[in-house]
N, CA and C of each residue as an Amber inpcrd file, in Angstrom:
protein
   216
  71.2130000 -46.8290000  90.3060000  71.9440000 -45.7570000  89.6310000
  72.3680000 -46.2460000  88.2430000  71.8500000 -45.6760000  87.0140000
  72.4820000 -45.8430000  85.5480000  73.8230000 -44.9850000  85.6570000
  74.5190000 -46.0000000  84.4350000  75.6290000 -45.8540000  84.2270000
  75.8820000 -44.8100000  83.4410000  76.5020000 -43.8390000  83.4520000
  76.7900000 -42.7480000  82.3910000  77.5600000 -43.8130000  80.8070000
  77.3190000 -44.3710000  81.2330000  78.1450000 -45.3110000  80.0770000
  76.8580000 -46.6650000  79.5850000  77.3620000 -46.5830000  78.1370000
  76.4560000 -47.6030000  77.6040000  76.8300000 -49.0190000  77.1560000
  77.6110000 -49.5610000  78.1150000  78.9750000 -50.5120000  77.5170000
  78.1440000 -51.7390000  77.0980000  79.0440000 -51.9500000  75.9080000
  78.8080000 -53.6110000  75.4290000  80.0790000 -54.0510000  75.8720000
  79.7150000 -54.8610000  76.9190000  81.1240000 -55.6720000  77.2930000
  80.9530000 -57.2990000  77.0500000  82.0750000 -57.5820000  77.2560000
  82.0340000 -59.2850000  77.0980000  82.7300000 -59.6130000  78.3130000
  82.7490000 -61.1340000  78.8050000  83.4160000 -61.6190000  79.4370000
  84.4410000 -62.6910000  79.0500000  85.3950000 -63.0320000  79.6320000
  86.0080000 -64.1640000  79.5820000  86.0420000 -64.6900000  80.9160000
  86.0280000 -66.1970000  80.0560000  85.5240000 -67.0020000  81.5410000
  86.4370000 -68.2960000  81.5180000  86.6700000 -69.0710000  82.2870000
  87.6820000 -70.0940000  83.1360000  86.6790000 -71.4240000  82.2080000
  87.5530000 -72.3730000  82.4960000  87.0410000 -73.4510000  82.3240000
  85.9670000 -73.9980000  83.2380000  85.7300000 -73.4850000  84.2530000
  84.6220000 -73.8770000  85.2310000  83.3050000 -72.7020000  85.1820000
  83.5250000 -71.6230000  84.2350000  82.6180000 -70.5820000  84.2540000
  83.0120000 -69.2780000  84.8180000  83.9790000 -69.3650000  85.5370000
  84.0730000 -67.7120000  86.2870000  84.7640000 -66.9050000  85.2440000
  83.9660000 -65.8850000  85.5450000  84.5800000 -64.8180000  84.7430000
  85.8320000 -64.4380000  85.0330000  87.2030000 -64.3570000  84.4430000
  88.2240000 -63.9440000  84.8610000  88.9690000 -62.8070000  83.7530000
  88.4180000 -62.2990000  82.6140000  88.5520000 -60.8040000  82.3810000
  87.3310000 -60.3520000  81.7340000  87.9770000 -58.9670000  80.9120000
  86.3750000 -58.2450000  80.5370000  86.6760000 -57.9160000  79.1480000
  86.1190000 -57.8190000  77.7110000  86.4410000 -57.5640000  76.4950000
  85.2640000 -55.7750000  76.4950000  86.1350000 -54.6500000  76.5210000
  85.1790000 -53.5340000  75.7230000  85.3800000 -53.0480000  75.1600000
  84.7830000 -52.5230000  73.6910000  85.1740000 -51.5340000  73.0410000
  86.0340000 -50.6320000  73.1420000  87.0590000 -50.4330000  72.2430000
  87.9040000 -49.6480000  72.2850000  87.6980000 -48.1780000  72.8120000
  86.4900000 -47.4950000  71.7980000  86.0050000 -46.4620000  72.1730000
  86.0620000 -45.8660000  73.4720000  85.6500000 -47.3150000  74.2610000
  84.6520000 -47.3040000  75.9150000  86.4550000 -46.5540000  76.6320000
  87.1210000 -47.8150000  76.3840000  88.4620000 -47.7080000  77.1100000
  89.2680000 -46.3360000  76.9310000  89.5320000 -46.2990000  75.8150000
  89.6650000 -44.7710000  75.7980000  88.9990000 -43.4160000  76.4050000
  87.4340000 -43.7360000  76.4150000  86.7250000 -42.5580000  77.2120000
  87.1820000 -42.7010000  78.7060000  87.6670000 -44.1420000  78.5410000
  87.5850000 -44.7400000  80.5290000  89.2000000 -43.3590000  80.9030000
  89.7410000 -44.2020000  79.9720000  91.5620000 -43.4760000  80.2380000
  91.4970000 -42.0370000  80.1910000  90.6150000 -41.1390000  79.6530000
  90.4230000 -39.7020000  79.5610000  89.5070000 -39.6880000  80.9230000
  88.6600000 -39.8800000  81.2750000  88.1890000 -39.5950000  82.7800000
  89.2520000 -39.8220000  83.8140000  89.3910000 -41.0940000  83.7960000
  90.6840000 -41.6250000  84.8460000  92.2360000 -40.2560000  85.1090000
  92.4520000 -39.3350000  83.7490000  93.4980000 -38.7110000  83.7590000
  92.5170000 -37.0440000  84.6510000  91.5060000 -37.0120000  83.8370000
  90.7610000 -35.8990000  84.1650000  90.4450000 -36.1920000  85.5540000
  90.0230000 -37.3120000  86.1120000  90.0680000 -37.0300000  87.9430000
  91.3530000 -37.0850000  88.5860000  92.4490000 -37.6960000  87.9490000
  94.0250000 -37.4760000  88.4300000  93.9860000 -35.6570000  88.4150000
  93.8610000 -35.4860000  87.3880000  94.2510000 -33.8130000  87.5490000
  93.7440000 -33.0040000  89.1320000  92.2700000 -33.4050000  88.4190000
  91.3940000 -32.8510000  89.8780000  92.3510000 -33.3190000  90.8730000
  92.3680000 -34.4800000  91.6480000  92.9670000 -34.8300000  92.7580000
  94.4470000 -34.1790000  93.3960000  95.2630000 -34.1500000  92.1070000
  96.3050000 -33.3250000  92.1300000  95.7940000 -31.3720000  92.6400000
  94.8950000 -31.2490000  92.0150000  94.5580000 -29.6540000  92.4660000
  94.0500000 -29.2120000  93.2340000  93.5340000 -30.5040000  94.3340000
  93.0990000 -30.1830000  95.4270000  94.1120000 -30.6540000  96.3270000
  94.9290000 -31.2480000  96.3400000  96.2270000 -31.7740000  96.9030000
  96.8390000 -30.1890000  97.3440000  97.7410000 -29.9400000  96.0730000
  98.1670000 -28.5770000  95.6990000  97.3090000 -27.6280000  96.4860000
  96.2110000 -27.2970000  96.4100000  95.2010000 -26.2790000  96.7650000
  95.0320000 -26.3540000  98.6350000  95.1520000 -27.7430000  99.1990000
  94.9230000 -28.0520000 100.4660000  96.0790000 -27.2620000 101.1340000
  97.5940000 -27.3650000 100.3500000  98.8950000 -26.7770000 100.9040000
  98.3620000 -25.1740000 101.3420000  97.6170000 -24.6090000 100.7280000
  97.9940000 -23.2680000 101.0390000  98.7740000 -22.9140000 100.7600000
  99.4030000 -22.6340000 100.1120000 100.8190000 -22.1750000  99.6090000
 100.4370000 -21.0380000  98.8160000 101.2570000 -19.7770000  98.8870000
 101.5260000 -18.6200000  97.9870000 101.6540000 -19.4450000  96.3940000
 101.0680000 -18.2360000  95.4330000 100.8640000 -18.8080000  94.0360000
 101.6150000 -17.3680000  93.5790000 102.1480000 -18.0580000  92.4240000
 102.7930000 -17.1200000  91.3600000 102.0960000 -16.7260000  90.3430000
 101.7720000 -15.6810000  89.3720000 101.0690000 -16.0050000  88.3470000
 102.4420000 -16.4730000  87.3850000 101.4970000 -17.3440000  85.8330000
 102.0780000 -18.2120000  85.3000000 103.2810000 -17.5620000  84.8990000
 103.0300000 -16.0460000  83.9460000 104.0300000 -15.4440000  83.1840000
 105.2910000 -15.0680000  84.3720000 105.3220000 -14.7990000  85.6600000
 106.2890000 -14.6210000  86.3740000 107.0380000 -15.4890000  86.9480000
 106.2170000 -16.6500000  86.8300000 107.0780000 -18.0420000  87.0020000
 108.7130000 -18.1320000  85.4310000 107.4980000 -17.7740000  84.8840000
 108.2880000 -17.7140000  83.5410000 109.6080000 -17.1770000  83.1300000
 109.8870000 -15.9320000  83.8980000 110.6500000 -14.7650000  83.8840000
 111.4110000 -15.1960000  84.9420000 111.0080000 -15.8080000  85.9150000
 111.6550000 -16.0270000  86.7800000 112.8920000 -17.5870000  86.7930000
 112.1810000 -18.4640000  85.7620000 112.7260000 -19.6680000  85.0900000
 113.8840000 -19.6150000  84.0980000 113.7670000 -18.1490000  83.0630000
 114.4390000 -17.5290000  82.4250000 115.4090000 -16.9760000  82.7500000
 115.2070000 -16.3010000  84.3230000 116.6900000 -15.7660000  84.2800000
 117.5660000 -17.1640000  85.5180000 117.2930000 -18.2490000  85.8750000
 117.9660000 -19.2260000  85.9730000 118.5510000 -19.8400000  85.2640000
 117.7410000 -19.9280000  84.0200000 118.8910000 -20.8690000  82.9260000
 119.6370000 -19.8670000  82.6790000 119.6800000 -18.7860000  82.2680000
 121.0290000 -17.5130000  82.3150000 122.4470000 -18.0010000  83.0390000
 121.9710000 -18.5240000  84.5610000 122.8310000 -18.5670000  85.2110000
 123.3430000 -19.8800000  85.1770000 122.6110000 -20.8200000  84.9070000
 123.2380000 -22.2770000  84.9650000 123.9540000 -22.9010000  84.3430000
C-alpha cells in the first residue's frame, strides 16, 4: 500500500544506531495535524450520531440559548 504522503523524513539515531526520533518537513506535520483534527471530528460525529438522540436545528438552539442568558 503507497502512502498518500510523499515524506522526506530523516532520522535520529542513538549512539549505537537506533533510531530514536524522526525529522519532517514542516509542511508534512502540519498536513499530519489537519487530518489528525479532521478524523477527531469524524469520530466525535459518530459518537454523537450512535446516541440517537433528538436533534435541534441550529437556529433554535440559538433562540433557545438567547432566552437563557435573559434569565441568568
Amino acid at each position: 500500500m503507497q502512502s498518500i504522503y510523499s515524506m522526506k523524513t530523516q532520522f535520529l539515531t542513538d549512539e549505537k544506531g537506533n533510531k530514536i526520533s524522526i525529522v519532517i518537513p514542516l509542511e508534512e506535520y502540519n498536513r499530519m495535524l489537519e487530518d489528525l483534527q479532521e478524523l477527531e471530528d469524524i469520530r466525535l460525529f459518530d459518537e454523537v450520531k450512535a446516541k440517537n438522540e433528538d436533534s435541534v436545528p441550529f437556529e433554535e438552539y440559538l433562540k433557545l440559548r438567547q432566552g437563557k442568558k435573559k434569565y441568568a
